[in-house]
C-alpha positions as CSV (number, residue, x, y, z in Angstrom):
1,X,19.8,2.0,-2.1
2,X,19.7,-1.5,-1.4
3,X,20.3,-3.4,1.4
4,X,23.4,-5.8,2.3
5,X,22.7,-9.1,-0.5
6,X,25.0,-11.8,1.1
7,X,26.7,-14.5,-1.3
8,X,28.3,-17.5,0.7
9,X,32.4,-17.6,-0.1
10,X,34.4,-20.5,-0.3
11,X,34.4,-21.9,3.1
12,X,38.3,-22.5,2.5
13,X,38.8,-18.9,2.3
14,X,36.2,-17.1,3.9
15,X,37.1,-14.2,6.0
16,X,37.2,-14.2,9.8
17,X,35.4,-11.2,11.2
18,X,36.8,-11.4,14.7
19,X,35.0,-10.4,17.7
20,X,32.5,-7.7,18.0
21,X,31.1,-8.6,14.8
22,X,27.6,-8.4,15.3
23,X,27.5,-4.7,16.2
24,X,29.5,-3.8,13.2
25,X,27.1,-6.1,11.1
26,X,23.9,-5.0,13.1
27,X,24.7,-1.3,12.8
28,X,25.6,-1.2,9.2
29,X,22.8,-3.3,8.0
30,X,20.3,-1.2,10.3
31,X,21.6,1.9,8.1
32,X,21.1,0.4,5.1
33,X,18.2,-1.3,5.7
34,X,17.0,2.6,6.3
35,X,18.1,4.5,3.6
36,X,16.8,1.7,1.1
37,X,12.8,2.5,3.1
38,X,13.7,6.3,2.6
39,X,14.2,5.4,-0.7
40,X,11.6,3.7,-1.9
41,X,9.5,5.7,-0.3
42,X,10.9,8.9,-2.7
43,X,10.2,7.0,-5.7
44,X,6.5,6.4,-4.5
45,X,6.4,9.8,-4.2
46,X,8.1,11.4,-7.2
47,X,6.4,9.1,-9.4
48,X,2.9,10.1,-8.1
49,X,3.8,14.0,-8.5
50,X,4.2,13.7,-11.4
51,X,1.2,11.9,-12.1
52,X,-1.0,14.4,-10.1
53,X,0.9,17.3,-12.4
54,X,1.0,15.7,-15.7
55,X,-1.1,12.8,-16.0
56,X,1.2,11.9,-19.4
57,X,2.0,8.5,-20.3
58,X,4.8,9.9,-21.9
59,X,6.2,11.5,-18.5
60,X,5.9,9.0,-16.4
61,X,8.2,6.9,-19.4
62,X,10.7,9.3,-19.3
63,X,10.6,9.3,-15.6
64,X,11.1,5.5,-15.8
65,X,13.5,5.7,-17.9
66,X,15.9,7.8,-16.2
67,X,15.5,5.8,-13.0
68,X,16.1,2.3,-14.8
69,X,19.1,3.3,-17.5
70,X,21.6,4.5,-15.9
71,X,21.8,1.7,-13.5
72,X,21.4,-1.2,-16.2
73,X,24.4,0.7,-18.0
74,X,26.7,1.0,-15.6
75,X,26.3,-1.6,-13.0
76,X,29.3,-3.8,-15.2
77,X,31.4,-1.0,-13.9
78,X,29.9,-0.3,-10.2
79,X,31.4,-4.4,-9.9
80,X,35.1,-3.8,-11.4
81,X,34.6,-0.5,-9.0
82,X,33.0,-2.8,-5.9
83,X,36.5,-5.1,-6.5
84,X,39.3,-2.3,-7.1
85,X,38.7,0.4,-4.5
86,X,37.3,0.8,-1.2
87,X,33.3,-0.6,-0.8
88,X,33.3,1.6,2.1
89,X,34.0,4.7,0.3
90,X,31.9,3.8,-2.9
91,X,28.9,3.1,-0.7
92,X,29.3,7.0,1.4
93,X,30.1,8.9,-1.9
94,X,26.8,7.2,-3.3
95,X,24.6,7.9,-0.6
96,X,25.7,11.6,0.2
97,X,25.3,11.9,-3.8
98,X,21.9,10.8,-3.4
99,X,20.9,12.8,-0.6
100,X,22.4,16.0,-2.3
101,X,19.7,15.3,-5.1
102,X,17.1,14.9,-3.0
103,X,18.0,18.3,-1.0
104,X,18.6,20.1,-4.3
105,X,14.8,19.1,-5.3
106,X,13.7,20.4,-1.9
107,X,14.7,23.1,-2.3
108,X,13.2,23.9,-5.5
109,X,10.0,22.7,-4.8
110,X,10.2,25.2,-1.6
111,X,10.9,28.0,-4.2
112,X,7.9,26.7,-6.4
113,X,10.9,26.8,-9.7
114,X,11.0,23.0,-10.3
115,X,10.8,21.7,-13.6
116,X,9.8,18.3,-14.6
117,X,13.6,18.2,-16.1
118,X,14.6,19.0,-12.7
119,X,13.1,15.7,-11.0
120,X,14.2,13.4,-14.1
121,X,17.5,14.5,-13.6
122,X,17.9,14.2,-9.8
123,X,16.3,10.6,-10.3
124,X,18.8,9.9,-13.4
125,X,21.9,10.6,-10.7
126,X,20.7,8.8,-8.1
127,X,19.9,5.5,-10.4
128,X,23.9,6.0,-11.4
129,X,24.7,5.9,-7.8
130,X,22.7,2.8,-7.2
131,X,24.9,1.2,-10.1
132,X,28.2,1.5,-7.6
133,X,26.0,1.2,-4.5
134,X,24.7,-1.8,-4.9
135,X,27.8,-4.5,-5.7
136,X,30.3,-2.8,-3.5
137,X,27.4,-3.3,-0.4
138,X,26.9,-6.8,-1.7
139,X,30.2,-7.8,-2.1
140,X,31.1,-6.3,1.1
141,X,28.6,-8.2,3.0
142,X,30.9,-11.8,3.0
143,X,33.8,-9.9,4.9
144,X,31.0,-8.9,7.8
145,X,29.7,-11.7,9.6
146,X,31.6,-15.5,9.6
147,X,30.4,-18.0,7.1
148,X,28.1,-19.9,9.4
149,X,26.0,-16.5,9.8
150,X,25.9,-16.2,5.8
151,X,22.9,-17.9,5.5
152,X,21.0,-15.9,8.1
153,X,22.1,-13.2,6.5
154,X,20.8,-13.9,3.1
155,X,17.5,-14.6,4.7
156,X,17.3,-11.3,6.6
157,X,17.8,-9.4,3.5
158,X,15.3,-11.4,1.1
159,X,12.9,-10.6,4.3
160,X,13.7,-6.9,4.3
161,X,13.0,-7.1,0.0
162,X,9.7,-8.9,0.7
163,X,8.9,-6.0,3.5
164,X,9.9,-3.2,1.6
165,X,7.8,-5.1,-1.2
166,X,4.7,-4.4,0.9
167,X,5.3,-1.0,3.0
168,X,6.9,0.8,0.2
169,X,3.9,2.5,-1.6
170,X,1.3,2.5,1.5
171,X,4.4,4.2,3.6
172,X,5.3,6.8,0.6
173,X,1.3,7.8,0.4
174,X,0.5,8.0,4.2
175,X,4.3,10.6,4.0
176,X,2.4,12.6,1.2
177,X,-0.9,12.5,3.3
178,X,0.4,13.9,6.1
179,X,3.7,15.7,5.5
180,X,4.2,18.6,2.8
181,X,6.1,17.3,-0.1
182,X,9.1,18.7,1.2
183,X,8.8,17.3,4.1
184,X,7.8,14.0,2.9
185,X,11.1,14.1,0.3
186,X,13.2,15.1,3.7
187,X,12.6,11.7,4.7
188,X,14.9,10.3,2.1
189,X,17.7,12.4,3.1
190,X,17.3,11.3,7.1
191,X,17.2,7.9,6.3
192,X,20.3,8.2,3.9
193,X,22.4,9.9,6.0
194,X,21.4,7.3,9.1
195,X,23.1,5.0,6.1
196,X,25.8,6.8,6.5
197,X,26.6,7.1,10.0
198,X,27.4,3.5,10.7
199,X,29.9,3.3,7.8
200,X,31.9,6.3,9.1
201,X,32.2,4.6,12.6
202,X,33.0,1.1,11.3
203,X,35.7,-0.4,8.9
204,X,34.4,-2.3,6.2
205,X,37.4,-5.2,6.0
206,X,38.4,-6.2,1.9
207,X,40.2,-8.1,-0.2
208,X,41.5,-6.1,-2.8
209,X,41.6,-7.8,-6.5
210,X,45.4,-8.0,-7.6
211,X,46.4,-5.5,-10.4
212,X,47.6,-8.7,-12.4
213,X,44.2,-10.8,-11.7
214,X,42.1,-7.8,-13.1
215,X,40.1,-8.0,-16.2
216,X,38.3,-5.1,-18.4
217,X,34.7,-4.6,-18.4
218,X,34.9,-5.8,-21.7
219,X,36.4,-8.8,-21.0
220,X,34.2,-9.5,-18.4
221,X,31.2,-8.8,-20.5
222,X,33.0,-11.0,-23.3
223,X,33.0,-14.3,-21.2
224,X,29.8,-14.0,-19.7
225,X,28.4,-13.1,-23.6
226,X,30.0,-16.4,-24.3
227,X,28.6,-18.6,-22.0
228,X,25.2,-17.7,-22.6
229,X,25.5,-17.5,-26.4
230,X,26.7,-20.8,-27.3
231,X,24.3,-22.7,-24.8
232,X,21.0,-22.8,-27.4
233,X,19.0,-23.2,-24.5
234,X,20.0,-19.9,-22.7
235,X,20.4,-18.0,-25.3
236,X,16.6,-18.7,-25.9
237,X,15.7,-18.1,-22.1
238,X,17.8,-14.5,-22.5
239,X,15.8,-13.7,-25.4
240,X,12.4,-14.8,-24.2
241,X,12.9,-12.9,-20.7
242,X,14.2,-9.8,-23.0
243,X,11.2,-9.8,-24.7
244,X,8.7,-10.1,-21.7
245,X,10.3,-7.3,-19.7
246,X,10.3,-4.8,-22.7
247,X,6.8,-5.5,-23.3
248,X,5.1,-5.3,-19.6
249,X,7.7,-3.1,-17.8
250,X,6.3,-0.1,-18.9
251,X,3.3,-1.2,-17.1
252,X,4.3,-1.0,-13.5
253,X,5.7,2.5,-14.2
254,X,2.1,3.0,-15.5
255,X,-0.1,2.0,-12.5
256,X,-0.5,5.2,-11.1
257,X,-1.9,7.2,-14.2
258,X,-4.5,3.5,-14.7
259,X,-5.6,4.2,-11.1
260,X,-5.7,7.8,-11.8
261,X,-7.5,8.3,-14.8
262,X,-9.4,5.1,-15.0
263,X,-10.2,3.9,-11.6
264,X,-10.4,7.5,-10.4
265,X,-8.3,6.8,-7.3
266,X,-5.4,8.6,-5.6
267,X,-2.5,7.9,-4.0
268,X,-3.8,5.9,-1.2
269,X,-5.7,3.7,-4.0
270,X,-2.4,2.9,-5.8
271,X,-0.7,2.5,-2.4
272,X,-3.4,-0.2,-1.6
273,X,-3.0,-1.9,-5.0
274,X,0.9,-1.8,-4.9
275,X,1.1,-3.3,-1.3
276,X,-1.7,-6.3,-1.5
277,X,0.5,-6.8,-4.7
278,X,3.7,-7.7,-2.0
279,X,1.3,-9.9,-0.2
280,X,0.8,-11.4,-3.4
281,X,4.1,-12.1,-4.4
282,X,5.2,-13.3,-0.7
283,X,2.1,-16.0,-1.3
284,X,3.6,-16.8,-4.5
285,X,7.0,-17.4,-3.2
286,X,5.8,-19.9,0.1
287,X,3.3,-21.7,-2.3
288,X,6.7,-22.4,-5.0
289,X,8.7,-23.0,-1.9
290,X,6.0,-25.7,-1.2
291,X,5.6,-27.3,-4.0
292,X,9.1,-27.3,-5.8
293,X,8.0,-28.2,-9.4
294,X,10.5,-30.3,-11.1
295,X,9.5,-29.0,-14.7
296,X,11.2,-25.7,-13.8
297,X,10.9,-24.3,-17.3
298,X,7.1,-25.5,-17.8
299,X,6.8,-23.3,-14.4
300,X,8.7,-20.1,-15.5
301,X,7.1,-20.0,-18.6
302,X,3.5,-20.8,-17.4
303,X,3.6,-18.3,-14.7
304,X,4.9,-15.9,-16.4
305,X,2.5,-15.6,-19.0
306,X,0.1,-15.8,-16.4
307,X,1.5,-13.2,-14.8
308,X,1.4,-11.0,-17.9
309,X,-2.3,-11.5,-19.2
310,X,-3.2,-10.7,-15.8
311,X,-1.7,-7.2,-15.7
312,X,-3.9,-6.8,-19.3
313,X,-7.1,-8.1,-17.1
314,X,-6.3,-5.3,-14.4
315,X,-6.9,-2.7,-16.8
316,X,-9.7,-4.4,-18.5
317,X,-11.9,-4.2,-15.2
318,X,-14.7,-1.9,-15.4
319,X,-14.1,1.8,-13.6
320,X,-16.3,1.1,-10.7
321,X,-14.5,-2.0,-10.2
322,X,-11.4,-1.1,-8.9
323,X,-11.4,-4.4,-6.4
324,X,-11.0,-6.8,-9.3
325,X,-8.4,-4.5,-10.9
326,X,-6.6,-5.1,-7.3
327,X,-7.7,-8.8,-7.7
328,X,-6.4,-9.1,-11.0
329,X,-3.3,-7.5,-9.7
330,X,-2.3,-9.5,-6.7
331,X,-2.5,-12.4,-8.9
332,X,0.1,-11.1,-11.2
333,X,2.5,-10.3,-8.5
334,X,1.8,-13.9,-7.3
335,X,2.5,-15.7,-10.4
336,X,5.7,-13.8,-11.1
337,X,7.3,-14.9,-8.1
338,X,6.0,-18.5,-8.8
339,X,8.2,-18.0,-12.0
340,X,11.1,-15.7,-10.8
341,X,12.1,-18.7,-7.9
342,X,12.6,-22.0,-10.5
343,X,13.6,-19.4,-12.7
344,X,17.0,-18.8,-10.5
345,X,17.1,-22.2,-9.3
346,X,17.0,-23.3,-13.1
347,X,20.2,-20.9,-13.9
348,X,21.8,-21.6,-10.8
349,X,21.6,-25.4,-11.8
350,X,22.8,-25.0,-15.6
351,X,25.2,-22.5,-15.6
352,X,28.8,-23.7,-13.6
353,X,29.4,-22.1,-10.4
354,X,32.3,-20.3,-11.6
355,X,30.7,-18.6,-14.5
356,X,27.7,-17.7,-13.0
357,X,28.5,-14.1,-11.6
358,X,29.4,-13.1,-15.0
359,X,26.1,-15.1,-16.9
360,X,23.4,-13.3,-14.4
361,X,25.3,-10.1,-14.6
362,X,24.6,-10.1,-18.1
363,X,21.0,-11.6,-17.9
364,X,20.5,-8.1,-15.3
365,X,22.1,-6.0,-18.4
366,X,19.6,-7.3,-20.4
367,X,16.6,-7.2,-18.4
368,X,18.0,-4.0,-17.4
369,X,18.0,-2.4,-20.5
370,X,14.9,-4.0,-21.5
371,X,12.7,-2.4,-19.4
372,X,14.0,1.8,-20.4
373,X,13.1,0.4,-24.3
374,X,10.3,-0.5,-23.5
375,X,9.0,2.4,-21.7
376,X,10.7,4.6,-24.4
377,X,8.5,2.7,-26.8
378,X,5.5,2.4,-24.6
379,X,5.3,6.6,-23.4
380,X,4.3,7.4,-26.8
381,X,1.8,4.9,-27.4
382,X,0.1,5.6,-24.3
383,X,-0.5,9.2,-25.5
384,X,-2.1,7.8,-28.9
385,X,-4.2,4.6,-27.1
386,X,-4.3,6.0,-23.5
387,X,-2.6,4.1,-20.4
388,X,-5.4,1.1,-20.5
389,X,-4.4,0.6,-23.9
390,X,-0.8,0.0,-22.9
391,X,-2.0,-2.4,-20.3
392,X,-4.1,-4.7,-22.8
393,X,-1.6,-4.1,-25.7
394,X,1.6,-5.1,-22.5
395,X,0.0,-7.7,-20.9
396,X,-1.1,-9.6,-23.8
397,X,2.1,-9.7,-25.8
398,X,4.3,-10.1,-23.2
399,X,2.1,-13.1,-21.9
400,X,2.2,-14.9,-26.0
401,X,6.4,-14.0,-25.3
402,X,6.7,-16.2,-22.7
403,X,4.0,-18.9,-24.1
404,X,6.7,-18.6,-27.6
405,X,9.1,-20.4,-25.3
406,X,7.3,-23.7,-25.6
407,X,8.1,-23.9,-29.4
408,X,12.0,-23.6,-28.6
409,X,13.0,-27.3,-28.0
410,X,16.2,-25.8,-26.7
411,X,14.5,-24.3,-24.3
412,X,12.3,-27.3,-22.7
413,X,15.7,-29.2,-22.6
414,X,17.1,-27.3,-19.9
415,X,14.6,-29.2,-17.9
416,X,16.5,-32.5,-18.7
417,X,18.7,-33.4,-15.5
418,X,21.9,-33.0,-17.9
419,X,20.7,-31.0,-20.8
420,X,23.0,-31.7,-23.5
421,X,26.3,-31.0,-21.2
422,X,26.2,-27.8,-18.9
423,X,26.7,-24.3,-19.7
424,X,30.3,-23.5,-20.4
């Protein structure tokens, strides 16, 4: 699950959280902050079972699959959910959900019965549970701590993301090195229920939307269609970003069978890989922070592709080269968060204020979906070209995607100070 994403309110009406604030605030961000390490380290973990059992493309797609879907489908209704009924409740009936899956698989991998059905399913539920997770802990973050504290907050958590980043893999192999797999999928259900605690003990104050102010999920979806649609400019950026992700996401899901079967490594190699590719990323975000490029289209673009033909380099590296395939990767992580940053700054600039919960809410939904058609497109191939071929075939086509957005004049205009009037 993730941990508490703070958005500032409207000074005018921001909530006062009286005294005793910070314990409420420390313990409940504590627990969450926990059950989303317990969590990430499970997915290191499942994913690498099952490719130490199958070593098939195809398995870790449909793996992928079931732990991206349900999340990008639902997540419209985990907001209208986060708004209408109690955040409090949403976020303990999704964590005990959770760690019910996570005890069920326990259990059978104790009993030597599980299935690889079993595990897709257990990681389907739990991705469904992130979808109402995940904006009723966001939203519910404003109503914790007074609006001076807001920005400290929002820094905490993007420093917890860029940890978590880092620790995630090397944590979930050193669990498998030394723990049974039972004991190493325990972990998850600890951590979860330490989640847990904090919001039993504390209220969790809310503003509850009024039944005449509230609008359908279609509606919802409808407006923020509408903005992006009829601004040439974004509808091109949507497009282009659709296209990258469905072409190089199946590539991350990937890494462990490339490390596997071409690298000949093992969990500890893809742990390594996976966390210098943090540090990459965190060296990618200062250096952006640092520079501040005005051209923030020219950057996205640019760095993305970069960050695309690099992942196609990775699996080009010779076997007994496995440092330049780590090279190779770091760079990658690195140039994506050069783009990702003047990427949200640019949206956060174009799009009004007002609209732009509902814009990026659909720019996740398609992102979101995206990456599941691409791995559903991608676990085939891999079993007819072999996981380096989806590398090479990923990177390079996802890195010409984002180089296509230079022939959209749309596109470049959103660099103008006032392209062509605002979204809206």
């Amino acid at each position: 699950m993730d941990p508490l994403n703070p958005a500032a309110p409207d000074p005018q009406t921001a909530y006062d959280p009286g005294p005793g604030w910070q314990r409420r605030y420390w313990s409940i961000f504590t627990g969450q902050a926990l059950s989303l390490i317990g969590s990430a380290m499970t997915q290191f973990v499942l994913l690498w079972w099952i490719t130490d059992t199958t070593g098939s493309a195809a398995a870790l797609g449909i793996a992928g699959v079931a732990a991206l879907l349900p999340q990008a489908l639902l997540s419209p209704l985990g907001g209208i959910f986060a708004d209408r009924y109690s955040r409090r409740a949403i976020m303990i009936t999704a964590d005990v959900i959770s760690a019910a899956c996570m005890l069920v698989l326990i259990s059978l991998f104790a009993s030597g019965t599980v299935e690889l059905w079993h595990v897709y399913t257990m990681m389907f539920i739990r991705s469904a549970m992130q979808a109402f997770q995940t904006p009723a802990a966001g939203a519910s973050s404003a109503m914790l701590v007074p609006a001076s504290f807001l920005p400290r907050a929002a820094g905490l958590n993007q420093s917890l993301q860029g940890i978590m980043t880092v620790a995630a893999a090397p944590l979930g192999a050193l669990a498998i090195s030394v723990l049974p797999l039972g004991a190493a999928l325990s972990i998850d259900v600890v951590t979860a229920l330490l989640g847990v605690a904090p919001l039993l003990v504390y209220a969790v104050p809310q503003r509850r939307l009024a039944r005449e102010d509230r609008a359908g999920v279609l509606t919802e979806f409808r407006t923020g269609f509408q903005v992006v649609w009829g601004y040439p400019g974004l509808r091109r950026l949507y497009l282009l970003l659709g296209a990258v992700v469905l072409a190089v996401m199946p590539t991350f899901t990937l890494t462990p069978l490339l490390v596997k079967e071409h690298f000949g490594g093992g969990a500890a190699q893809v742990a390594l890989m996976e966390g210098l590719s943090g540090l990459g990323m965190i060296a990618g975000g200062v250096l952006i922070a640092a520079l501040n490029p005005r051209r923030q289209v020219v950057t996205v673009l640019v760095a993305f592709a970069v960050s695309c033909v690099t992942v196609a380099l990775t699996a080009l590296a010779p076997a007994g080269a496995f440092w330049l395939a780590i090279t190779w990767w770091v760079v990658s992580g690195a140039a994506f968060t050069f783009g990702n940053a003047p990427m949200t700054a640019l949206l956060q600039r174009v799009i009004p204020n007002e609209l732009q919960g509902r814009a990026l809410s659909l720019l996740n939904m398609v992102m979101g979906l995206a990456g599941p058609a691409g791995l559903a497109l991608a676990a085939p191939l891999g079993e007819w070209i072999g996981v380096r071929g989806v590398f090479i075939v990923g990177g390079v086509l996802s890195g010409l995607a984002a180089l296509a957005g230079f022939l959209s004049p749309a596109l470049l205009r959103l660099d103008e100070p006032d392209p062509a009037g605002r979204a809206g």
